[in-house]
N, C-alpha and C positions, 0 to 999 in steps of 0.2 A: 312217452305219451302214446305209445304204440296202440293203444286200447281206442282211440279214438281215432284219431289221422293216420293210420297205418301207412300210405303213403305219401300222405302231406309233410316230408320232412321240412320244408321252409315254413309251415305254419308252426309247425312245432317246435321250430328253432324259435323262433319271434315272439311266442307266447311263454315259453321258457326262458325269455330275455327278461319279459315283459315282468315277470312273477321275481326272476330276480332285482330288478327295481327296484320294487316293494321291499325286500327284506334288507338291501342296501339301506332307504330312505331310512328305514326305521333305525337300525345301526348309527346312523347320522344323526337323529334324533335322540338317542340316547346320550350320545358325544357330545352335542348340541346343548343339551340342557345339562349337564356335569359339565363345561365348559362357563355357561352362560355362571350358574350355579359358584361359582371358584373365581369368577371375576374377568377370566382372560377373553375382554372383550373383543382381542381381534379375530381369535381362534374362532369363537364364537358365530362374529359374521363370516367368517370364510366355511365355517358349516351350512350357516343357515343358505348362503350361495349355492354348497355342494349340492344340498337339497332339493333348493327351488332347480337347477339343471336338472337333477331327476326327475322330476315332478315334468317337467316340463320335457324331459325325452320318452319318458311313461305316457304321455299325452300322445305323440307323435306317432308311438310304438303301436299303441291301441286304435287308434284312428289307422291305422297303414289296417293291422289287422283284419279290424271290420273289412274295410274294404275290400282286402281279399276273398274274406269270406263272400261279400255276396256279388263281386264280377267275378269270381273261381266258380262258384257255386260249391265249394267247399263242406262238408260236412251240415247236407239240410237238414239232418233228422236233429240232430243237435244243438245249428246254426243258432237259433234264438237264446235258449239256452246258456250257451257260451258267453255271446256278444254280452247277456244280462250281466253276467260273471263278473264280466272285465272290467263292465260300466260303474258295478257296485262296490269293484273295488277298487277301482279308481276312486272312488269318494274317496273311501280310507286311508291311499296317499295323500289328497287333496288336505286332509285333515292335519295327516303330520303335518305337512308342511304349513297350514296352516298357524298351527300349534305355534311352531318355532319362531315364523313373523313375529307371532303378536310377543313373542319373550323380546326382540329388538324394538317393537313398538311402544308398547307399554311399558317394559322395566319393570317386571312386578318386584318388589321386596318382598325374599324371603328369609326369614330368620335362620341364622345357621344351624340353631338348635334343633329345624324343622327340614332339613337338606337332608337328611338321610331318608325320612317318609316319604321327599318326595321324589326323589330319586329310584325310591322304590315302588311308587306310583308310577311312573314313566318305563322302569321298564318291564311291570306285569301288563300295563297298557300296550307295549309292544311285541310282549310275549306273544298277547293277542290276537295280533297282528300277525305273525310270521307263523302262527298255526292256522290260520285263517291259510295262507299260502302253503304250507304243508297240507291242508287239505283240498285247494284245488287243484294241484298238482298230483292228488290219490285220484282225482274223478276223471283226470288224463290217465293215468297209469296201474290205479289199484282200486277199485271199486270198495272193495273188501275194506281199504283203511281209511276210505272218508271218515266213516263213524269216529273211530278212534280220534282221530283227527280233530275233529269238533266237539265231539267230549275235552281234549284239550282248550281248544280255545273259550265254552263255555267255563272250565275250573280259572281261567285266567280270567277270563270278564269277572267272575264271583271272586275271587281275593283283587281286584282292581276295584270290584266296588268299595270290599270292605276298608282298602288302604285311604280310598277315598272320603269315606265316612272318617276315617280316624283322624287324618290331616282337617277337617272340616268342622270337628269336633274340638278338638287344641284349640283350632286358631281361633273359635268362640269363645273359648274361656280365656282367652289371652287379654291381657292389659295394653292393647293397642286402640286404632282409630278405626271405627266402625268402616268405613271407607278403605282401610286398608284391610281389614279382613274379609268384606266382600271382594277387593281386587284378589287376593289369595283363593278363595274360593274359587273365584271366575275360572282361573288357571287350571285349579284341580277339577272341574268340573269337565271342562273341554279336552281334558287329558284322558279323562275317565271315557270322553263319547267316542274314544278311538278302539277303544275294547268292546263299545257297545257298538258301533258299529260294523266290525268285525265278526262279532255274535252276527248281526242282521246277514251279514253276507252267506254268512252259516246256515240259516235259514234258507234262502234260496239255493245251497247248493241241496242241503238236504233234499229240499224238491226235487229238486235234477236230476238226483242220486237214483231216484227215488223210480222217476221217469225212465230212467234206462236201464233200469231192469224188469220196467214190463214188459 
């Protein structure tokens, strides 16, 4: 991250904790739901645990963060910037984690026939995700490879839509309970705003990218 904090090594350590987090949660999330997905519901809760601890040391990490930044006075030209970063993608884990709750709250029923689309929704949704973090981690270190970076993460939003559409699709023409294929939907639906929201964050980096090279 030498591009930015050149000699904030303890920011840089922290924020590079921070961003690993993320790409754990989501890992956990995958496991999470191919777990959930195959029955073994204790594996299952001892992920969604693993998770909500992330979720909840990512809170801690970030919150410490900020603060440095502005009793340090730390990196003013960028300072706002940054803080946006973290806060936006903090949503993003907020969401996995999210996500994975409600598979312990709810119980959605999915048909086996339909576990391999959605499996495969879960993990372009977190492809999403961890290029989201390969690209803030360019705007610490490579200016040059945000783009590329979020071009990624945009081709993952766009096939996590489409997986989404396809599962949403099935489950309508399915001879089930209306009831039950709106709960199914519910699931793909929230899974899908983890990639869209990963986009959004994309968005503001582009800005920022954008900013420091005028």
């Amino acid at each position: 991250m030498a591009v930015v904090f050149k000699k904030n090594k303890e920011l840089e350590a922290q924020i590079d904790e921070y961003l690993d987090l993320l790409i754990r949660g989501g890992l956990v999330f995958k496991q999470g739901v191919k777990l959930y997905l195959e029955e073994r519901n204790e594996e299952f809760e001892d992920q969604l645990q693993e998770l909500r601890r992330i979720e909840e040391k990512g809170d801690d990490l970030r919150r410490h963060i900020e603060t440095n930044l502005y009793l340090k006075t730390l990196i003013p030209e960028s300072r706002g910037d940054v803080l946006g970063l973290l806060e936006s993608a903090d949503k993003v884990l907020n969401m996995i984690t999210e996500n994975l709750l409600e598979f312990s709250v709810e119980i959605p029923e999915i048909p086996k026939d339909l576990h391999p689309v959605f499996l495969d929704l879960s993990k372009h949704a977190i492809d999403a995700s961890d290029g989201m973090v390969k690209a803030i981690r360019a705007y610490f270190r490579d200016l040059a490879a945000v783009r590329d970076n979020i071009n990624q993460v945009l081709f993952y939003r766009k096939e996590t839509n489409k997986i989404a559409e396809k599962f949403k699709r099935f489950v309508f023409r399915q001879d089930l309970r209306l009831s039950h294929r709106i709960h199914m939907r519910y699931f793909a639906y929230h899974i899908e705003q983890i990639a869209e929201e990963s986009e959004d964050v994309c968005d503001r980096l582009a800005i920022a990218t954008i900013k420091r090279y005028i």
